[in-house]
Structure formats: structure tokens, C-alpha cells
Legacy VTK file of the C-alpha trace (Angstrom):
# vtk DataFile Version 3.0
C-alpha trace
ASCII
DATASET POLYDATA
POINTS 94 float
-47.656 -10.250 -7.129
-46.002 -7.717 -4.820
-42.452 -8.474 -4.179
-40.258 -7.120 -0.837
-36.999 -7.085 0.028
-35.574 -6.161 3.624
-33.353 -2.963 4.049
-30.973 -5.190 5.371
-30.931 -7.655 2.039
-30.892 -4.104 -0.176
-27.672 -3.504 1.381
-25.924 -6.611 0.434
-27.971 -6.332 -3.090
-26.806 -3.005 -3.799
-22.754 -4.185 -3.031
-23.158 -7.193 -4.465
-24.511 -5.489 -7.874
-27.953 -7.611 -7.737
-30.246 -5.155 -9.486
-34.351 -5.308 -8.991
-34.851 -6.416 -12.413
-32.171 -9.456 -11.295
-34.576 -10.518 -8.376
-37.802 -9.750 -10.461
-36.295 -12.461 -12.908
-35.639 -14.735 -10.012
-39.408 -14.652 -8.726
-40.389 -15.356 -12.333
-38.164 -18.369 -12.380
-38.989 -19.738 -9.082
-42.852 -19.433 -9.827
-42.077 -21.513 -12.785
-40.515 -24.086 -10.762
-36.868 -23.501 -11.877
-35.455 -24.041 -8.045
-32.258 -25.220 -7.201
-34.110 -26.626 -3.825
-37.337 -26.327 -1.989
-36.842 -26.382 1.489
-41.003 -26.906 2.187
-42.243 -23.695 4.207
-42.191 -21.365 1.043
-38.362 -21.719 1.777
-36.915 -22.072 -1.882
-33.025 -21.878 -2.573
-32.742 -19.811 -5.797
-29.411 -18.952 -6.944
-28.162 -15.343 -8.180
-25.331 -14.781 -10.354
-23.360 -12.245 -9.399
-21.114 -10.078 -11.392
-17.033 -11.919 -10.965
-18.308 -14.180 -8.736
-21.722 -16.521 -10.174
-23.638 -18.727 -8.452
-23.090 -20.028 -4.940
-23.482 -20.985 -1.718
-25.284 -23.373 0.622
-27.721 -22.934 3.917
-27.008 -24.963 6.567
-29.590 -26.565 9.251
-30.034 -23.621 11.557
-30.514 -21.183 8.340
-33.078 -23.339 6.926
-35.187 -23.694 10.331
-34.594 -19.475 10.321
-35.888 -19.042 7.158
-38.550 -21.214 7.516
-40.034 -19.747 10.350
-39.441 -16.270 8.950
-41.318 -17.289 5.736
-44.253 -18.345 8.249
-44.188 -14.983 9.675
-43.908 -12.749 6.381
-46.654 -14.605 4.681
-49.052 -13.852 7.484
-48.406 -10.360 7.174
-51.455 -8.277 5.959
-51.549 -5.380 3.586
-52.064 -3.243 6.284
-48.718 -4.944 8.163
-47.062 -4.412 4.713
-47.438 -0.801 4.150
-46.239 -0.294 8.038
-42.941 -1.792 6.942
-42.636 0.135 4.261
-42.739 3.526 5.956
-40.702 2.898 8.453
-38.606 1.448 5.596
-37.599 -2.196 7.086
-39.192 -3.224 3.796
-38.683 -2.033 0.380
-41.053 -3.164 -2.480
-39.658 -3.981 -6.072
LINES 1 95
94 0 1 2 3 4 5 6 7 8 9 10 11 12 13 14 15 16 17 18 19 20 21 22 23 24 25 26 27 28 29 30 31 32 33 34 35 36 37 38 39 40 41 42 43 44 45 46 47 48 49 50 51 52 53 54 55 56 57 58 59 60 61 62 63 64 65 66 67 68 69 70 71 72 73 74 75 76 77 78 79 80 81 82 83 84 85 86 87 88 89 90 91 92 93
């Protein structure tokens, strides 16, 4: 499985000390089912620890319809769609 993350989201990553290997771990767990919610959409809620601050946070209503809809979008994405995100770096694969 190829996994992405958004330049944006590697920004917040990188300052919030959320390594690759952390969200390689978190794609393992979610494929195994260990969710803290499933939205429906591919929208899953799977929480992070972070270093001095662990595991937090809620979406609200407008977040969830966002994501949704984004999921929609990403998953329709071809290979071909993929590797044009990548070089103009909006997406960064782990």
C-alpha cells in the first residue's frame, strides 16, 4: 500500500514530532481495525500520541463532511494523478 501525506499535514507532523514510522504504525493499526471511529467515507478517526501532549482531539460536523468528501476525491486519484502531486510536491509519499 502506498501511503501520502499533504505538504501541508508534513508541516504540522514535523512540529508536532509525528515521525513517518509514527503514521506507518497508524495505517497498520487502522487496517487492523483498531479505530477510535469510522466516520463511513474511508473517513477513520485514528489518534496519534504526541510527544508532552498524547492523544486528542475531536472533529466536528463540518470537518467530518470535509474530510469525507476529500477522501472521495483522493481515492479517485490515479497513479498517474499521484505522481503529478508528488512533483509538484503537494504530496509526499511515506
Amino acid at each position: 500500500m502506498r501511503i501520502f501525506k499533504y505538504k501541508w499535514f508534513a508541516k504540522f507532523a514535523e512540529k508536532a514530532a509525528i515521525t513517518d514510522a509514527d503514521l506507518r504504525e497508524a495505517v497498520k493499526e487502522i487496517e487492523a481495525g483498531l479505530v477510535e471511529a469510522n466516520y463511513g467515507g474511508d473517513v477513520y478517526k485514528k489518534r496519534i500520541a504526541r510527544p508532552g501532549e498524547g492523544k486528542r482531539g475531536n472533529i466536528n460536523e463540518k470537518e467530518e463532511r470535509y474530510y469525507k468528501d476529500a477522501a472521495k476525491r483522493d481515492f479517485s486519484w490515479s497513479d498517474d494523478d499521484l505522481e503529478a502531486y508528488k512533483k509538484t510536491g503537494q504530496l509526499i509519499e511515506i
